[in-house]
C-alpha positions as CSV (number, residue, x, y, z in Angstrom):
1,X,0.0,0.0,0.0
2,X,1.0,3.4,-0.8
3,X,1.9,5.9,2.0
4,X,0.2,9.0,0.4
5,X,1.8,11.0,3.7
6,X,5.5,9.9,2.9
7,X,4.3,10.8,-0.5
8,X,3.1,13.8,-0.1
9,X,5.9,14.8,2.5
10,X,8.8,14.0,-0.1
11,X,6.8,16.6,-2.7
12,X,6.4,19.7,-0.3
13,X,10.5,18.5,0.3
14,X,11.0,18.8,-3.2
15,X,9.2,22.1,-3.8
16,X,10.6,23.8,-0.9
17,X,14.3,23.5,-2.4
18,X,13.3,24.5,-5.9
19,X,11.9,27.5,-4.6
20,X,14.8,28.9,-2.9
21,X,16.3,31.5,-4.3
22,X,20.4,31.5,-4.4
23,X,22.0,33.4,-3.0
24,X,23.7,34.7,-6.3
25,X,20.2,35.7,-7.4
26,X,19.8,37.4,-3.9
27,X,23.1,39.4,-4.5
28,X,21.9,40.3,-8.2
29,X,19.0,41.4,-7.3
30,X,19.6,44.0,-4.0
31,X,21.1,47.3,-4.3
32,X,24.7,47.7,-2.9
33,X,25.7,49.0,0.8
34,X,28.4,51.4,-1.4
35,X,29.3,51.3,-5.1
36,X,32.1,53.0,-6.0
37,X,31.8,55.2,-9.2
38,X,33.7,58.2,-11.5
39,X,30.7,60.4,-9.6
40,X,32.8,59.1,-6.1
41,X,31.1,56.2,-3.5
42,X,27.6,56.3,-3.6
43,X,26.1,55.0,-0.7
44,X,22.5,53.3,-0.6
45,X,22.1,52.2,3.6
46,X,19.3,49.5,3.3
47,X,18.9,49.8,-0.4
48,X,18.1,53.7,0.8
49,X,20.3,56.4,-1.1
50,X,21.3,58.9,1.1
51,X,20.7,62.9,0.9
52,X,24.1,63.3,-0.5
53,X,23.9,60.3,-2.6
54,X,20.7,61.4,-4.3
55,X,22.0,64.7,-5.3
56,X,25.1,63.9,-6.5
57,X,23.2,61.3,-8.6
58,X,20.7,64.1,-9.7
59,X,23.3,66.5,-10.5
60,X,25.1,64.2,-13.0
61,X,21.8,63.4,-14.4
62,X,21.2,67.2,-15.1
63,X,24.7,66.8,-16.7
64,X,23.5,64.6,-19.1
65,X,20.2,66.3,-19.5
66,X,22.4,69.7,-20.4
67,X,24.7,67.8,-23.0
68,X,22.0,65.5,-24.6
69,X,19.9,69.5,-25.1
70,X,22.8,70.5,-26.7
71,X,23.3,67.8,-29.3
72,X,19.9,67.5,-29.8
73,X,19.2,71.3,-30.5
74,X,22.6,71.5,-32.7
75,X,21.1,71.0,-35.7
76,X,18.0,73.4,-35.5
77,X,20.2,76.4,-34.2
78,X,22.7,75.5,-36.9
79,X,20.0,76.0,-39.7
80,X,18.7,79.2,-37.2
81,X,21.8,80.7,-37.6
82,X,22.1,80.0,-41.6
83,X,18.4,81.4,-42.6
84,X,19.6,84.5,-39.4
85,X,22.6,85.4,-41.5
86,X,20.9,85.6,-44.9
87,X,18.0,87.7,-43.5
88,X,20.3,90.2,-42.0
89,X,22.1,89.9,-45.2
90,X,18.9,90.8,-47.3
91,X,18.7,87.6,-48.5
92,X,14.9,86.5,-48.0
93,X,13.3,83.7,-48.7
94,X,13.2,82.3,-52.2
95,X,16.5,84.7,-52.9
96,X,19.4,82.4,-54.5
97,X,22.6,83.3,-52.8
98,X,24.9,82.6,-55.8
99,X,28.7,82.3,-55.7
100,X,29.7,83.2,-59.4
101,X,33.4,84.1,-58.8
102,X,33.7,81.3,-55.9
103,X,33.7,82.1,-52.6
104,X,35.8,84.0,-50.2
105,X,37.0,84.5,-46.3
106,X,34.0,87.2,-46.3
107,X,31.1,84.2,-46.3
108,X,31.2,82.0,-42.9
109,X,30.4,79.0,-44.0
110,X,31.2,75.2,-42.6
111,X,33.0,73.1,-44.7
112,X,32.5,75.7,-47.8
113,X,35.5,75.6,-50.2
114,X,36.8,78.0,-52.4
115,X,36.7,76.0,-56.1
116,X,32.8,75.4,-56.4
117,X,30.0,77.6,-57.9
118,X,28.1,77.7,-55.0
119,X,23.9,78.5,-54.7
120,X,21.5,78.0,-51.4
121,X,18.1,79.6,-50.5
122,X,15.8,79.0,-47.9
123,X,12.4,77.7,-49.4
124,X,9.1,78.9,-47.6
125,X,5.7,76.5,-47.8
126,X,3.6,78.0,-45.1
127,X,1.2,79.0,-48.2
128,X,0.7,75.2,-49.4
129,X,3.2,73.0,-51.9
130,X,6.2,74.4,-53.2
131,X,7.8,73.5,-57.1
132,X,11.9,73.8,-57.5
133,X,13.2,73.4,-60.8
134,X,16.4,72.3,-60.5
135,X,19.0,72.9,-63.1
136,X,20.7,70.1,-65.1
137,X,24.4,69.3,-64.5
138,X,24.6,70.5,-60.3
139,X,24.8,68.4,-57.1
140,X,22.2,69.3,-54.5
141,X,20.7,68.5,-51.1
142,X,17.4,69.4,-50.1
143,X,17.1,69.5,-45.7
144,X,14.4,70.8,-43.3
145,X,14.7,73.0,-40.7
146,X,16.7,70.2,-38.6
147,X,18.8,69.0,-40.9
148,X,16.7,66.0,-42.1
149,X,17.0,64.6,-45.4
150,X,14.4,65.8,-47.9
151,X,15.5,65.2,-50.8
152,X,18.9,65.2,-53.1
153,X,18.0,66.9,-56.6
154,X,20.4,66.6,-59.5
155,X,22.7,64.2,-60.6
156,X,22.5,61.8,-57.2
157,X,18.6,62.3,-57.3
158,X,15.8,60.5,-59.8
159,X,16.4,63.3,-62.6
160,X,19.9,61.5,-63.0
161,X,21.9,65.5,-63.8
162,X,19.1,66.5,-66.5
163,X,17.4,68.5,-64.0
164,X,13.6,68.1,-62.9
165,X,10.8,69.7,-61.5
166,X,10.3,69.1,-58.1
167,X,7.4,69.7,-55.7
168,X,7.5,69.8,-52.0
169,X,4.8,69.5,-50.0
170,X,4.3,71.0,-46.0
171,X,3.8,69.1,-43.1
172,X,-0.3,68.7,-42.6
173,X,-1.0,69.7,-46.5
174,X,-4.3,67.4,-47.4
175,X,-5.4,69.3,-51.1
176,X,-5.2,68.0,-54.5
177,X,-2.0,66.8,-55.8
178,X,-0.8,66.5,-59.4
179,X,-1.2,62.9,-61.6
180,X,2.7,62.9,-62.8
181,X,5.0,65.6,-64.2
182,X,7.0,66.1,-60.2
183,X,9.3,64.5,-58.2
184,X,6.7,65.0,-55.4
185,X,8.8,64.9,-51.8
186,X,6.3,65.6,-48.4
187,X,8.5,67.3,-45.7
188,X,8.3,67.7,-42.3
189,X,8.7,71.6,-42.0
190,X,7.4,74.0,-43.5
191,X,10.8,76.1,-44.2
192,X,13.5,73.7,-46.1
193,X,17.3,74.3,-47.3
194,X,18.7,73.7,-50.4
195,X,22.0,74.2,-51.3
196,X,23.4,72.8,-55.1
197,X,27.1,73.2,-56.4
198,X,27.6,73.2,-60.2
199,X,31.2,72.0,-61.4
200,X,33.6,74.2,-64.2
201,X,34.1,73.6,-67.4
202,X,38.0,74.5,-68.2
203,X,38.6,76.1,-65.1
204,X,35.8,78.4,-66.2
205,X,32.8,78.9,-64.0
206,X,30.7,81.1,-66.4
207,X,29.3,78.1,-68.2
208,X,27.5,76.5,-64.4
209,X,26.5,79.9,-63.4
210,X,24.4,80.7,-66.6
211,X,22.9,77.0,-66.4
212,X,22.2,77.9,-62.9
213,X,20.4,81.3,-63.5
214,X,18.4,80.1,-66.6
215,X,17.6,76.6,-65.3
216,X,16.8,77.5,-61.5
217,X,13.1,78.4,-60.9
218,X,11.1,78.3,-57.5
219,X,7.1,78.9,-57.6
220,X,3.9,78.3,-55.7
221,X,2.0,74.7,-56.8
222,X,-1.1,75.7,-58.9
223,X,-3.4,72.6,-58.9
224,X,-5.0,72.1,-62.1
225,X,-2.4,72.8,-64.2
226,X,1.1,71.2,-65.1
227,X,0.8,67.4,-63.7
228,X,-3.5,67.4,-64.2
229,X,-4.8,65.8,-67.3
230,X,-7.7,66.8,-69.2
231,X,-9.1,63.6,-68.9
232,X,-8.8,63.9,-64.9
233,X,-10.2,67.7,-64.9
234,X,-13.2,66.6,-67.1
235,X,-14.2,63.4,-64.8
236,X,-14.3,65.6,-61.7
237,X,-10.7,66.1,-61.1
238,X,-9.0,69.0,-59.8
239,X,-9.5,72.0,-62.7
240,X,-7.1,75.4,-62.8
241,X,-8.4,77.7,-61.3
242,X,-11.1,80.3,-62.7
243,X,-11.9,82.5,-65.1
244,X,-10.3,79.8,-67.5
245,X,-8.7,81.5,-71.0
246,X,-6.6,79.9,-73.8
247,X,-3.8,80.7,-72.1
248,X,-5.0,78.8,-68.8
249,X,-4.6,75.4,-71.2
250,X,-1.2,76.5,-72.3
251,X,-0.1,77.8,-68.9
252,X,2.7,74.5,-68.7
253,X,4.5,75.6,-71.9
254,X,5.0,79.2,-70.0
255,X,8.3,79.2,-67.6
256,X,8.1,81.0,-64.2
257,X,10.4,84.1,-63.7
258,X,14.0,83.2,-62.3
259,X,14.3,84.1,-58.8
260,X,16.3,87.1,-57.4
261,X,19.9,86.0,-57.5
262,X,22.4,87.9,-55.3
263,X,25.8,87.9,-55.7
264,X,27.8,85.8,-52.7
265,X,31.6,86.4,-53.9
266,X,32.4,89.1,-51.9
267,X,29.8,89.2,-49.8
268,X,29.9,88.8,-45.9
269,X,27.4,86.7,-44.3
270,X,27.7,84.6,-41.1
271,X,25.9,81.5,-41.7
272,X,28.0,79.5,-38.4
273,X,25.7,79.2,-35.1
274,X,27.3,80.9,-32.4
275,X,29.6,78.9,-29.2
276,X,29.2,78.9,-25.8
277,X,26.2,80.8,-23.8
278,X,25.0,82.2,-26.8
279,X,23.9,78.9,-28.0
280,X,21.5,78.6,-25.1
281,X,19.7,82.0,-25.0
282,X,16.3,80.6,-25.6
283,X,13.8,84.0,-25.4
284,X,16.5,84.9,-28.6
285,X,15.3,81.9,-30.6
286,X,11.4,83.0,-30.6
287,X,12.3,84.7,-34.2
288,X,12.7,81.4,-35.9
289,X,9.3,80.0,-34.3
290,X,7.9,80.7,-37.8
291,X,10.9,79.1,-39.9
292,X,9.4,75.9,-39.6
293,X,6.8,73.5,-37.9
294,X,7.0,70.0,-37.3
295,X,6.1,66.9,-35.5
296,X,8.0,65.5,-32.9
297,X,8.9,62.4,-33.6
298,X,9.5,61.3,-29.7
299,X,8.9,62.3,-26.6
300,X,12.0,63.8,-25.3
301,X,10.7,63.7,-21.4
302,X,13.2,61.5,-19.3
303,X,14.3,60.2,-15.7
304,X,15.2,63.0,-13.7
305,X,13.6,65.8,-15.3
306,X,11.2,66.0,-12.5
307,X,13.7,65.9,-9.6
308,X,11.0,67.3,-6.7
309,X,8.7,64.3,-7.5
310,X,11.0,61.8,-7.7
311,X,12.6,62.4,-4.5
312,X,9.9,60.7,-1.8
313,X,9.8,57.6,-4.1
314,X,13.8,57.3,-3.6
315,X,13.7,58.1,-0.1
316,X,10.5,56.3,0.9
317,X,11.3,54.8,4.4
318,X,13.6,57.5,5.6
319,X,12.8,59.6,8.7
320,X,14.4,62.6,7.0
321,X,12.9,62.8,4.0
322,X,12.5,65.8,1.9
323,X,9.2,68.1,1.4
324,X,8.6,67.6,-2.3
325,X,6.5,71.3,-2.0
326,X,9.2,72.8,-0.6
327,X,11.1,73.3,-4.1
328,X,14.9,72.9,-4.2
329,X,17.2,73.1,-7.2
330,X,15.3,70.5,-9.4
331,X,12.0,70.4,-10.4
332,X,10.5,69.9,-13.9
333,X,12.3,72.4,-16.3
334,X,11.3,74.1,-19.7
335,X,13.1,73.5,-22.6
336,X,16.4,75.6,-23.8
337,X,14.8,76.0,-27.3
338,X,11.4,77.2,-26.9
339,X,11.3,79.2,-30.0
340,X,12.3,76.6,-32.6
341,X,10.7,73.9,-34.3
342,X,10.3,70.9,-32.2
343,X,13.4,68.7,-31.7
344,X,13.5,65.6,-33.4
């Protein structure tokens, strides 16, 4: 005969060693009497950190907070600096900065060199889809207002060098769009950069700059026209706008007018953001709140940011912890760069 209580004593036996937990795991698992660190010894009495342990902690995490806000931000007050400098230049937007004679120790410009035909504008779409014709023959890049990738027009983009119409379109833009005819790009700001570098021909530069100023052309999208076909505009498709004359059928074979192009050789413009605490002057940045709007695409809020309200959850326990009403040095902060587009 079976003796289910032997049996069943020799089971709770067996279960009682499987579920104790070694002490390897234990050691794992608990939080250190003192850990030694770059910061200095950190100490954490029954798993508690103490009052100088926490702030030291908090203090490097601000730190890290302030270096991470100025990587981050780089790229936006870079490009605020650029579109800065051309607009107290008299460059506006739309205006091709053009170096026809190269350019010179006058223009501050990164990594600009002094053998290139240069040309860069600033492209506004706050009023709704924006065409670029680019000219044939040039090497361009096409960013937004943080220095994201848009597009790369000429001979590294799809018109291959033989130059092509463009159209960008701004962030939140829901009208009609054409059939064909564009290289259509959506953006995520509504201000972009594009800068293009055309190559000489016998150590002459005359030849890029007139392809430049009779192939470059910037204008406003006009639905309906160049892109729509009849057959669309006559099935219920977008039509040009009214009153409709011959010349509204024809309107494609009509080029815009060139943009203003200024001269850049010679010409002194800081384009280079500045260093140190002029970087982070944030109520100066609220003139580029217009430049450009776009989503963020993450939430930059992070551990340690709210120092007050963290505190009682570390020190829960402790006899002499901290009012988190009473204020202190941390507390949930603004950002350094309320006036430019959101970070991404």
């Amino acid at each position: 005969m079976v003796d289910r209580t032997a049996s069943f004593r020799e089971r709770s036996d067996l279960l009682q060693r499987s579920a104790r937990i070694s002490p390897r795991t234990m050691e794992s698992i608990s939080t250190p009497e003192r850990v030694e660190t770059h910061l200095g010894t950190l100490e954490f009495p029954l798993g508690v950190p103490t009052e100088e342990t926490a702030n030291r902690v908090y203090d490097h995490l601000d730190r890290l907070h302030a270096v991470r806000s100025f990587l981050d931000a780089y790229s936006g007050v870079s490009m605020w600096a650029a579109r800065k400098g051309f607009l107290e230049a008299g460059i506006k937007d739309h205006d091709v900065l053009l170096f026809s004679e190269f350019m010179d120790a006058e223009t501050l410009v990164l990594t600009g060199n002094a053998d290139t035909v240069y040309f860069v504008t600033f492209l506004d779409l706050t009023e709704g889809p924006l065409v670029v014709d680019v000219p044939p023959v040039s090497l361009c890049f096409l960013n937004d207002l943080w220095y994201r990738w848009v597009a790369d027009p000429g001979m590294a983009g799809p018109d291959r060098g033989a130059g092509g119409r463009y159209l960008f379109v701004p962030p939140g833009y829901e009208g009609p769009l054409p059939e064909g005819g564009y290289f259509t790009r959506r953006t995520r700001t509504t201000r972009l950069l594009l800068g293009g570098r055309a190559f000489l021909e016998n150590d002459d530069p005359k030849p890029a700059v007139e392809r430049i100023k009779e192939g470059l052309r910037i204008h406003r999208y006009v639905p309906g026209y160049h892109g729509t076909s009849i057959g669309e505009i006559v099935t219920g498709g977008t039509a040009p706008p009214l009153p409709w004359t011959a010349q509204t059928w024809t309107a494609a074979l009509h080029r815009p007018d060139p943009p203003r192009f200024v001269e850049g050789s010679g010409l002194a413009v800081n384009t280079v953001p500045p260093g140190g605490r002029d970087l982070l002057r944030p109520r100066e940045r609220a003139g580029a709140r217009p430049a450009g709007r776009g989503a963020r695409p993450r939430d930059r809020r992070c551990p340690g940011r709210d120092r007050d309200r963290q505190k009682p959850a570390l020190r829960a326990g402790r006899a002499d912890a901290e009012d988190p009403h009473r204020g202190g040095r941390g507390g949930q902060r603004d950002g350094p760069y309320p006036g430019l587009p959101p970070a991404p």
